[in-house]
C-alpha positions as a Markdown table, in Angstrom:
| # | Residue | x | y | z |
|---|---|---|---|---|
| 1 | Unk | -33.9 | -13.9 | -59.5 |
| 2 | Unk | -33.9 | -13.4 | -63.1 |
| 3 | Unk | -31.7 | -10.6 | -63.5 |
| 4 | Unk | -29.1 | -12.5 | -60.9 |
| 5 | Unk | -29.0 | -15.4 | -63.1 |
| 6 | Unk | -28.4 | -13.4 | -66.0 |
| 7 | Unk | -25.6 | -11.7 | -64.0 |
| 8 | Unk | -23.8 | -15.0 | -63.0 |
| 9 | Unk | -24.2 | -16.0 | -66.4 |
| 10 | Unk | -22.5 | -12.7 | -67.9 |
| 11 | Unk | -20.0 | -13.4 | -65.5 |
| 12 | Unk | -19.2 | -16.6 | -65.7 |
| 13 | Unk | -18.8 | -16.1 | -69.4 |
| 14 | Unk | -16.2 | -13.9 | -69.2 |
| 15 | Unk | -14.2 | -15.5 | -66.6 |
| 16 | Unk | -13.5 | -18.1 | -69.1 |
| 17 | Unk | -13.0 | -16.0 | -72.4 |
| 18 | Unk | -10.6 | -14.7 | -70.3 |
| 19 | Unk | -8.9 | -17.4 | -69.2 |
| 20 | Unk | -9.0 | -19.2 | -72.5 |
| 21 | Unk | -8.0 | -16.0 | -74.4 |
| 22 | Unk | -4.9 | -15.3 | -72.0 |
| 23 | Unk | -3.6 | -18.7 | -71.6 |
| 24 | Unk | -4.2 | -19.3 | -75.6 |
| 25 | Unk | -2.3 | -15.9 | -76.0 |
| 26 | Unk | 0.5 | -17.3 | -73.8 |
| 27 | Unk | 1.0 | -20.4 | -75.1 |
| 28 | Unk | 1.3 | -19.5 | -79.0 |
| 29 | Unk | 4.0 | -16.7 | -77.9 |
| 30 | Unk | 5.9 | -19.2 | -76.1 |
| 31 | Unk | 5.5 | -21.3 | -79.4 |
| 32 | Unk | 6.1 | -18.5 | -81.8 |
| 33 | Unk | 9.4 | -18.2 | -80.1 |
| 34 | Unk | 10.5 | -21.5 | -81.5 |
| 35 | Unk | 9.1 | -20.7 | -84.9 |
| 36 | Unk | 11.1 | -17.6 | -84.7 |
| 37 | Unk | 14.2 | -19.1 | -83.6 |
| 38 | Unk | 13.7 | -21.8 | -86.4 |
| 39 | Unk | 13.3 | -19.3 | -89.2 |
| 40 | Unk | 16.3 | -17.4 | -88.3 |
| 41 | Unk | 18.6 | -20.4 | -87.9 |
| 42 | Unk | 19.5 | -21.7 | -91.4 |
| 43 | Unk | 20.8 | -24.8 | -89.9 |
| 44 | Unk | 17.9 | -26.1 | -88.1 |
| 45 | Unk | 15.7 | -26.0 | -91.4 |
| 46 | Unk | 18.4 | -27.8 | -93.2 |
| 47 | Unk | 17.7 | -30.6 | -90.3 |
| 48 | Unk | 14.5 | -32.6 | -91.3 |
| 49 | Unk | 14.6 | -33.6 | -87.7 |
| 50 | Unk | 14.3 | -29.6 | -86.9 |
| 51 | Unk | 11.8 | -29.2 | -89.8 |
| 52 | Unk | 9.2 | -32.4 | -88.2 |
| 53 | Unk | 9.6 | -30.6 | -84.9 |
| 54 | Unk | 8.7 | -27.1 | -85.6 |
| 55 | Unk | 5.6 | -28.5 | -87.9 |
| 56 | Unk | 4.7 | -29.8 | -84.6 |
| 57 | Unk | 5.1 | -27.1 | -82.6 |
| 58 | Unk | 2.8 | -25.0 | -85.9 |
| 59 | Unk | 0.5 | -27.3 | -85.7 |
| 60 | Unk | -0.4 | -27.2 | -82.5 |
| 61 | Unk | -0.4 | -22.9 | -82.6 |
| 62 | Unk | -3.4 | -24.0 | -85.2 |
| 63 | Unk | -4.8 | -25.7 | -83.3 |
| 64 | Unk | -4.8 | -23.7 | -80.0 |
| 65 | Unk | -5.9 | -20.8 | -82.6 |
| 66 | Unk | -9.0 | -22.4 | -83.2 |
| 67 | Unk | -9.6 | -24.2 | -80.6 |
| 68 | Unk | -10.1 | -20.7 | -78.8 |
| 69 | Unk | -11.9 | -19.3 | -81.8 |
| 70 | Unk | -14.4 | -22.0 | -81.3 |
| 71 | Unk | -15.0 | -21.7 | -77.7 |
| 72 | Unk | -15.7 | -17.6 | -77.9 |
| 73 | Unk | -18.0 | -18.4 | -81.1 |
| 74 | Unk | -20.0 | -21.0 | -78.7 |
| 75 | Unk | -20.9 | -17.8 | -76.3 |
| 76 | Unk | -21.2 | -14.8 | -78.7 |
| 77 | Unk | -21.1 | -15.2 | -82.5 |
| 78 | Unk | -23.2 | -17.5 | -83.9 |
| 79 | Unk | -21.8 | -19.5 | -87.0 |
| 80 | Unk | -23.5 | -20.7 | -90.2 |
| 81 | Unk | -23.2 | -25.0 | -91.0 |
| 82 | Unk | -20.3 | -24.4 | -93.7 |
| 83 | Unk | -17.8 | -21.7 | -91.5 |
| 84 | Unk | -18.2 | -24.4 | -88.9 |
| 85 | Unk | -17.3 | -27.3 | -91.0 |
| 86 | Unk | -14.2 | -25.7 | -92.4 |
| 87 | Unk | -13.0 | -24.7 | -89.1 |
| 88 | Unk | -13.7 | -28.1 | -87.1 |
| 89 | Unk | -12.2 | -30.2 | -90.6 |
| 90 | Unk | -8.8 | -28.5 | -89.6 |
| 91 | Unk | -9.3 | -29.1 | -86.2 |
| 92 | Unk | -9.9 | -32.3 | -86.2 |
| 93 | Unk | -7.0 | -32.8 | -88.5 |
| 94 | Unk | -4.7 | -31.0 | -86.3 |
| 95 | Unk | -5.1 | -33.1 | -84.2 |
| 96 | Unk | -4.7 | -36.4 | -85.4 |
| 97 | Unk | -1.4 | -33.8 | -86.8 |
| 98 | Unk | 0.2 | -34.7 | -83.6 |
| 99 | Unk | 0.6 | -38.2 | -83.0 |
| 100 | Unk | 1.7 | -39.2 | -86.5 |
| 101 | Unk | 4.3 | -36.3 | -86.6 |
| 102 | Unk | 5.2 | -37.8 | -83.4 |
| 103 | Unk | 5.9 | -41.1 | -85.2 |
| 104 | Unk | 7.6 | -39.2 | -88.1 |
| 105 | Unk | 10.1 | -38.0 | -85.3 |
| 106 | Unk | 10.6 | -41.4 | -84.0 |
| 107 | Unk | 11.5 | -43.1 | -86.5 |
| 108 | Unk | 14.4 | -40.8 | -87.9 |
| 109 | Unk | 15.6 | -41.2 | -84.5 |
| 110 | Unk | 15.8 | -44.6 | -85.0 |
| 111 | Unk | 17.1 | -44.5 | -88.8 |
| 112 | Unk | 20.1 | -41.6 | -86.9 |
| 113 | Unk | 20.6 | -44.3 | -84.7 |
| 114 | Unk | 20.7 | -47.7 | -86.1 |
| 115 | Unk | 21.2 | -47.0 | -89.6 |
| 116 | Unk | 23.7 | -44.1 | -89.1 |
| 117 | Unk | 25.2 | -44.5 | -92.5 |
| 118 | Unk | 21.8 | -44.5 | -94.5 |
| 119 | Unk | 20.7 | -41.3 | -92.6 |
| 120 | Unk | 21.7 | -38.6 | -94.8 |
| 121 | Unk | 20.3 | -40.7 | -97.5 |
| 122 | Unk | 17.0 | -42.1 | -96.3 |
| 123 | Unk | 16.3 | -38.6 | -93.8 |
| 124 | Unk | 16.0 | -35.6 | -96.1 |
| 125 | Unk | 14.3 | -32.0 | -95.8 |
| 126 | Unk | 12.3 | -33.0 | -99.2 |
| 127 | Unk | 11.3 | -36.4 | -97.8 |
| 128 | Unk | 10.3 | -34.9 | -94.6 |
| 129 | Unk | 8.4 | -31.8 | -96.5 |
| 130 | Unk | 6.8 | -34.9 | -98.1 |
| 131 | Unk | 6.2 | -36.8 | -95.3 |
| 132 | Unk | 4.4 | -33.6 | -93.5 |
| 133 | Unk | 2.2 | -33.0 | -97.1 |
| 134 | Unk | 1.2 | -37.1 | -96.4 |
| 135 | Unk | 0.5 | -36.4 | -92.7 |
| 136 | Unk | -2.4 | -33.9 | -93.1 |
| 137 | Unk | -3.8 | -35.8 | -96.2 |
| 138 | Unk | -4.2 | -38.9 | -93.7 |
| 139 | Unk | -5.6 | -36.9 | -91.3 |
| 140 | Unk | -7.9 | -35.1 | -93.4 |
| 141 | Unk | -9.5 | -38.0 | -94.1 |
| 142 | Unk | -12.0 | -38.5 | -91.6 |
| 143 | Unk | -13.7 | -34.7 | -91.5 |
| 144 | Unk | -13.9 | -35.1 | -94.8 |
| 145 | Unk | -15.9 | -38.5 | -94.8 |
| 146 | Unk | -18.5 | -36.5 | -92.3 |
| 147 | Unk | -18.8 | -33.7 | -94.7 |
| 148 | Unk | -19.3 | -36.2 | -97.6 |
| 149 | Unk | -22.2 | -38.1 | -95.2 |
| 150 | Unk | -23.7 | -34.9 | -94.4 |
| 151 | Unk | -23.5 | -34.1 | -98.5 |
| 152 | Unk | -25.4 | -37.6 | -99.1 |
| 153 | Unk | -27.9 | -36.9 | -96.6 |
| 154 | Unk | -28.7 | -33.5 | -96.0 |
| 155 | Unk | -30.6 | -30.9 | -98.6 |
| 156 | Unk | -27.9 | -27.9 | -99.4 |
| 157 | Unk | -29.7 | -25.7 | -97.3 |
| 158 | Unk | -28.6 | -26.4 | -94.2 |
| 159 | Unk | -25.2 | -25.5 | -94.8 |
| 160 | Unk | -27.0 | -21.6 | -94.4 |
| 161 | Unk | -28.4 | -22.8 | -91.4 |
| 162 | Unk | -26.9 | -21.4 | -87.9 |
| 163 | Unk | -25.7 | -24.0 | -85.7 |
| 164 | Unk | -23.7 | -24.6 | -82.3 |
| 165 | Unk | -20.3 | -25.0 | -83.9 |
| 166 | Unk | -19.6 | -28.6 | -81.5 |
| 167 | Unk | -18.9 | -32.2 | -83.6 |
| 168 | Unk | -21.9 | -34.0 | -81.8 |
| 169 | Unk | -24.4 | -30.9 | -82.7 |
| 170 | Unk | -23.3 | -30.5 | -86.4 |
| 171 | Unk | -22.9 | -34.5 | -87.4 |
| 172 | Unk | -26.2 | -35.6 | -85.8 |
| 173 | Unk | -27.4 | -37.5 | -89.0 |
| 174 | Unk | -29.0 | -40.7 | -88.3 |
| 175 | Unk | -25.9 | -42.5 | -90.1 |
| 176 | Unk | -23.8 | -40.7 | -87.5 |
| 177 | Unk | -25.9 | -41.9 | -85.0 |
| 178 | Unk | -25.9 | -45.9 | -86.5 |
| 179 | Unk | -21.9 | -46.0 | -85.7 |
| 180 | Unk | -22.6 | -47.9 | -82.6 |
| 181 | Unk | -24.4 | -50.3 | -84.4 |
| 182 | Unk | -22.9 | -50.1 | -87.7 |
| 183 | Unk | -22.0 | -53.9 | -87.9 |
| 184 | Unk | -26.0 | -54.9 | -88.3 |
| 185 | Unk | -27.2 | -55.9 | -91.4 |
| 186 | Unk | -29.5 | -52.9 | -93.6 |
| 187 | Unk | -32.0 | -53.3 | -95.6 |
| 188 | Unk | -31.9 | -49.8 | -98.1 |
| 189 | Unk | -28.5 | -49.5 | -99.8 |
| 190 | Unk | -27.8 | -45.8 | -98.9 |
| 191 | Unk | -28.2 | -46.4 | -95.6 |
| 192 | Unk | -25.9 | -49.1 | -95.1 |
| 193 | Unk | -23.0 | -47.3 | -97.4 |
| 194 | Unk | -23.4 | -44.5 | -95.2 |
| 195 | Unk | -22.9 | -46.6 | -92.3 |
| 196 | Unk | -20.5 | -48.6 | -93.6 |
| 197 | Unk | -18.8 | -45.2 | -94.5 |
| 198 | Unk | -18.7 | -44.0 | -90.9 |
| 199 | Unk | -17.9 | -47.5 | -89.5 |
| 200 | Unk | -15.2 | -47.6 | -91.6 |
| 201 | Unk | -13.6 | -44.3 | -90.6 |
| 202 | Unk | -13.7 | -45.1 | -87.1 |
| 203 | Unk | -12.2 | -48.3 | -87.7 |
| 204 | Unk | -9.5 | -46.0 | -89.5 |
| 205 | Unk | -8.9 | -43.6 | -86.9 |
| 206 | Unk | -7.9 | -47.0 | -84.3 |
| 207 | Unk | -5.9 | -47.7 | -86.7 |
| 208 | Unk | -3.4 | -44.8 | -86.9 |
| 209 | Unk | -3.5 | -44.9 | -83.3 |
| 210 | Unk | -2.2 | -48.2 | -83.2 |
| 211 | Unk | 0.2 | -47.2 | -85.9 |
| 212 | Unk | 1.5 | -45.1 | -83.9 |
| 213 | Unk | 1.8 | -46.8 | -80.7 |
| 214 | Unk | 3.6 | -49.4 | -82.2 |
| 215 | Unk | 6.0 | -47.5 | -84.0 |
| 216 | Unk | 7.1 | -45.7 | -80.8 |
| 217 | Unk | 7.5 | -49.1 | -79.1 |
| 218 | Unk | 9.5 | -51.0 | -81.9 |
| 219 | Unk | 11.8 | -47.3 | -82.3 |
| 220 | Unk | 12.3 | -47.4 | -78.8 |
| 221 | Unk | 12.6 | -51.5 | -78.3 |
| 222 | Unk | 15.5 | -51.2 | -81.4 |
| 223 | Unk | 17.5 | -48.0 | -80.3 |
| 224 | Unk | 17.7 | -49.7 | -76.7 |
| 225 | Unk | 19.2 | -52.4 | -78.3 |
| 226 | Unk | 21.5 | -50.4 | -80.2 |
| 227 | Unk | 22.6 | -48.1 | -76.7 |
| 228 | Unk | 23.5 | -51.6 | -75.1 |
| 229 | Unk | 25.6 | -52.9 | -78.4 |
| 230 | Unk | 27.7 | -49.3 | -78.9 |
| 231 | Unk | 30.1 | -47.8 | -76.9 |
| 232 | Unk | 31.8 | -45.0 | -76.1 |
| 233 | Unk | 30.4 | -41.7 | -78.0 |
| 234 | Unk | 27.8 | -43.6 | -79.8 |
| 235 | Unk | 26.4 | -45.4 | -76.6 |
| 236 | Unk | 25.5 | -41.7 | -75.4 |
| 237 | Unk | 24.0 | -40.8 | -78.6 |
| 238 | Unk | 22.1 | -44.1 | -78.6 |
| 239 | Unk | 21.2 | -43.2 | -75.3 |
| 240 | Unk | 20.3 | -39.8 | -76.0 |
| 241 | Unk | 17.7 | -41.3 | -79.3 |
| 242 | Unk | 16.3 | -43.5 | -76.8 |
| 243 | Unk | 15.0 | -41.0 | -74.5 |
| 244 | Unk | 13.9 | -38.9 | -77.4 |
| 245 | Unk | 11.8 | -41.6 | -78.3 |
| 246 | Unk | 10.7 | -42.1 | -75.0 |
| 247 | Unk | 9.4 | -38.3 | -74.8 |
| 248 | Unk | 7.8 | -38.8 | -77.7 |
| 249 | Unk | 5.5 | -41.4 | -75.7 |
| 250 | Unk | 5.0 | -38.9 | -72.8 |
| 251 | Unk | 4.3 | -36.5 | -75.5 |
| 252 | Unk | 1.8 | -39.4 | -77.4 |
| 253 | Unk | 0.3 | -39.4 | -73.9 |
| 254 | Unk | -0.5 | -35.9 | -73.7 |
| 255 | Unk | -2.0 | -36.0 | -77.2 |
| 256 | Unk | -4.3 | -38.7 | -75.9 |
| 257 | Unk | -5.9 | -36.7 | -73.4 |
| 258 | Unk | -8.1 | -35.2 | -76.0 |
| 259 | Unk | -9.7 | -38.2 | -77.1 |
| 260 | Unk | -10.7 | -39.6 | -73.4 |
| 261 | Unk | -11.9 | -36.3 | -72.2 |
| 262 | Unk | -15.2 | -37.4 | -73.0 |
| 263 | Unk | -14.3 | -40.6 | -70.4 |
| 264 | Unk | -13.6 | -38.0 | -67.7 |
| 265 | Unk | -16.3 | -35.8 | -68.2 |
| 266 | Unk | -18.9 | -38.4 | -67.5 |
| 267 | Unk | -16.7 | -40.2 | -64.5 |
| 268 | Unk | -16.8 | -36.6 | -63.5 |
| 269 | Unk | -20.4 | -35.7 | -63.9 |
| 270 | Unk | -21.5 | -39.0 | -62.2 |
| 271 | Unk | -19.5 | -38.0 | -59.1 |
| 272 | Unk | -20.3 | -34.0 | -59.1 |
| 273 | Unk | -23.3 | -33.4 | -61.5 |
| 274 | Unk | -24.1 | -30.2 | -59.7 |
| 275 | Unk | -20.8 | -28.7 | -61.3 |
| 276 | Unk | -21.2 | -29.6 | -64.6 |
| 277 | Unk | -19.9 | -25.8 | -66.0 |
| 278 | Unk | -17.1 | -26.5 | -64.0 |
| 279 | Unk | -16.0 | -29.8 | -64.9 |
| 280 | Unk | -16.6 | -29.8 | -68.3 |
| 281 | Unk | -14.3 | -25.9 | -68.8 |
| 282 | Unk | -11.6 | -27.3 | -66.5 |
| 283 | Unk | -11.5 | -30.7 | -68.5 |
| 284 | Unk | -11.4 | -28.2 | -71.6 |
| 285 | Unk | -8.0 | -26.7 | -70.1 |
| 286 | Unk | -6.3 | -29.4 | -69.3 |
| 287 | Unk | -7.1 | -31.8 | -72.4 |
| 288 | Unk | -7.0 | -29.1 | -74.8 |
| 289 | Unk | -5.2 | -26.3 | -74.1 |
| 290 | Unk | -2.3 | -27.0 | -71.5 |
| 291 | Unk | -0.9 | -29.7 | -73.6 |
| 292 | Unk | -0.3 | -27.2 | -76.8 |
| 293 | Unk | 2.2 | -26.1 | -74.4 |
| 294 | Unk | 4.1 | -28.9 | -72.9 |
| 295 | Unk | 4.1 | -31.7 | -75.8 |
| 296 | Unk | 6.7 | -28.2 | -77.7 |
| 297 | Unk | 8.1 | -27.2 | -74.7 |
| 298 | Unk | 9.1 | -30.2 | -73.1 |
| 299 | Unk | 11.5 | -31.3 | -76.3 |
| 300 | Unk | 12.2 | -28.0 | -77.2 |
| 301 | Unk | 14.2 | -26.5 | -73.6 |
| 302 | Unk | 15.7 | -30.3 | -73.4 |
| 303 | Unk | 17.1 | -30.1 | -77.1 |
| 304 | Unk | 20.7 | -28.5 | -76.7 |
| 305 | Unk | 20.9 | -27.0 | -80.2 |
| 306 | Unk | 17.3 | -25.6 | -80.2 |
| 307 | Unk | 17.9 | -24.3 | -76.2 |
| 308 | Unk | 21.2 | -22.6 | -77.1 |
| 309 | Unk | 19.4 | -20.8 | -80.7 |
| 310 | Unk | 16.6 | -19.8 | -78.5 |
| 311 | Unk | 18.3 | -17.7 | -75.8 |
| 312 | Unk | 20.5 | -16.3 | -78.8 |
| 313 | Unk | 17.9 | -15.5 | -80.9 |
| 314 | Unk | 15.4 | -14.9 | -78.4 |
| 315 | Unk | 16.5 | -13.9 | -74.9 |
| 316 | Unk | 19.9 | -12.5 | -76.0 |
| 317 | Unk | 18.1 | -9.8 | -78.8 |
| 318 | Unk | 15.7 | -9.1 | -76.3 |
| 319 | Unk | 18.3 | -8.1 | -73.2 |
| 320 | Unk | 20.0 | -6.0 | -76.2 |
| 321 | Unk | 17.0 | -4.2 | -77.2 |
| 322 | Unk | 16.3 | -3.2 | -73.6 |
| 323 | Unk | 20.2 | -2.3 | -72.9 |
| 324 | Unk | 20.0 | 0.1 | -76.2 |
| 325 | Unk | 16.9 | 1.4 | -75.0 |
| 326 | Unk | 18.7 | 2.6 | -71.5 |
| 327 | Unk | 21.4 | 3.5 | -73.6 |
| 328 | Unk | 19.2 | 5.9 | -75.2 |
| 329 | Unk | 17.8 | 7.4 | -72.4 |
| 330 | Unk | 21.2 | 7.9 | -70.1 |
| 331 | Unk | 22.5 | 10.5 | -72.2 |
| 332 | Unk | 18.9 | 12.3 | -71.9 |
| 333 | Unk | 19.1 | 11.6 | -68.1 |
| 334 | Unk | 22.4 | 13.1 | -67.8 |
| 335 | Unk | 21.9 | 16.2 | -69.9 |
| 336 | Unk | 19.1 | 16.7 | -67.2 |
| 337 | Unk | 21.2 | 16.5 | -64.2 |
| 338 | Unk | 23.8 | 18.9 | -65.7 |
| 339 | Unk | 21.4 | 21.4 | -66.5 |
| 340 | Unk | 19.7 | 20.9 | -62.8 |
């Protein structure tokens, strides 16, 4: 009974390192082939439009990267505190990456659009290099307030202890814990700086969120405005920044799926407990992995500059390579007839 359990186990493990290791595999070639076809096209990098979009499309090959790093460590190599707190710190930065890049893009849609003669001005490849650099220092933020808590709290030895390299299992302070009832009054002074710490942070994270919401609906509210006023060539550009904008909310959408995952597991759960393993790997696909690959994809193929530099770059080389490959061998082919 025992040794079938084991088996299942065994089994069942590597069904899904291989499932996570071949679709993570997948996905970041797919993605590597819009890095590629940015690096070799000088004027997509001279577009800060181009530059926002492929630090998406990197970011989220980061984060796919660890994300499956993370999930074969869980069933084989066990991790020490401070490995695991590097990894999840960019992790968790990555992605809140996402939907503030997604606002970046947004709004120099809506500067191209409505403020067409401050664009060149206003939208350049330093600003958005800048703007990036601001990004991951917002969202580095709140991994680093855990850290600091865990610093305040915890003796310096247990960053040499092993641990099960998950959020909930590494920040299980009793400050982490008071979140949910971090508005009540305490009576020690460290522990209500702690808690006001954390409170504080997750008050911060609703925050961008909101920040981001928002800019996507006032973007989208102002460039419809501006598609009804033009005409002509610059009612179809305005039209064309307006559904950009709108992806970018199908796209926010998909990044959101991460952060109510949690919400379906237990709606889940309570329905089917008995397949727990189940729900919570298939929930793990579909929150975290699958979107690496649309939220890139999606704008990527739909962008006519980026879809033409891709199959010229990418598909065009690679017909070439195999046509000078048969080239190659023909002459060998026909030598060996003639001698036959």
């Amino acid at each position: 009974m025992n040794s079938t359990g084991r088996l299942d186990g065994l089994n069942d493990a590597f069904s899904k390192h291989f499932i996570t290791f071949g679709l993570g595999v997948i996905i970041n070639c797919i993605n590597g082939a819009f890095v590629y076809t940015y690096c070799k096209s000088e004027v997509l990098y001279r577009d800060p439009r181009y530059v926002l979009y492929i630090h998406l499309v990197i970011n989220d090959m980061i984060m796919l990267t660890l994300s499956v790093a993370l999930h074969f460590f869980t069933y084989t190599i066990p991790l020490t505190f401070a490995p695991c707190c590097i990894l999840l710190l960019i992790l968790v930065a990555t992605t809140k990456n996402s939907p503030l890049n997604l606002a970046g893009m947004a709004v120099e849609r809506y500067i191209a659009v409505c403020r067409p003669l401050h664009h060149a001005q206003i939208c350049t490849v330093q600003r958005a290099y800048a703007l990036i650099a601001l990004i991951w220092v917002v969202s580095l933020i709140p991994g680093l307030t855990d850290i600091m808590v865990v610093l305040d709290t915890q003796p310096l030895s247990v960053f040499s202890r092993i641990v099960i390299c998950y959020p909930t299992y590494l920040y299980n302070t009793p400050y982490h814990k008071a979140q949910s009832v971090a508005v009540q009054v305490k009576f020690y002074w460290r522990l209500a700086t702690t808690t006001w710490c954390i409170a504080a942070t997750n008050w911060y994270r609703a925050l961008l969120f909101s920040f981001v919401v928002l800019t996507l609906i006032i973007t989208y509210l102002k460039v419809l405005c501006a598609a009804q006023a033009a005409s002509g060539s610059d009612q179809a550009s305005a039209r064309n920044a307006r559904n950009t904008i709108l992806l970018h909310g199908v796209q926010l959408l998909i990044c959101t799926l991460s952060f109510i995952s949690p919400l379906i597991n237990t709606i889940s759960l309570s329905i089917w407990p008995q397949g727990r393993r189940f729900i919570l790997f298939t929930t793990y696909l579909l929150t975290e992995l699958i979107p690496r690959l649309l939220s890139p994809l999606i704008y990527g193929v739909r962008d006519k500059k980026f879809s033409s530099l891709i199959r010229l770059h990418v598909f065009f080389k690679y017909s070439n390579s195999i046509e000078n490959k048969m080239n190659l061998v023909a002459p060998w082919r026909r030598s060996k007839q003639v001698l036959q």
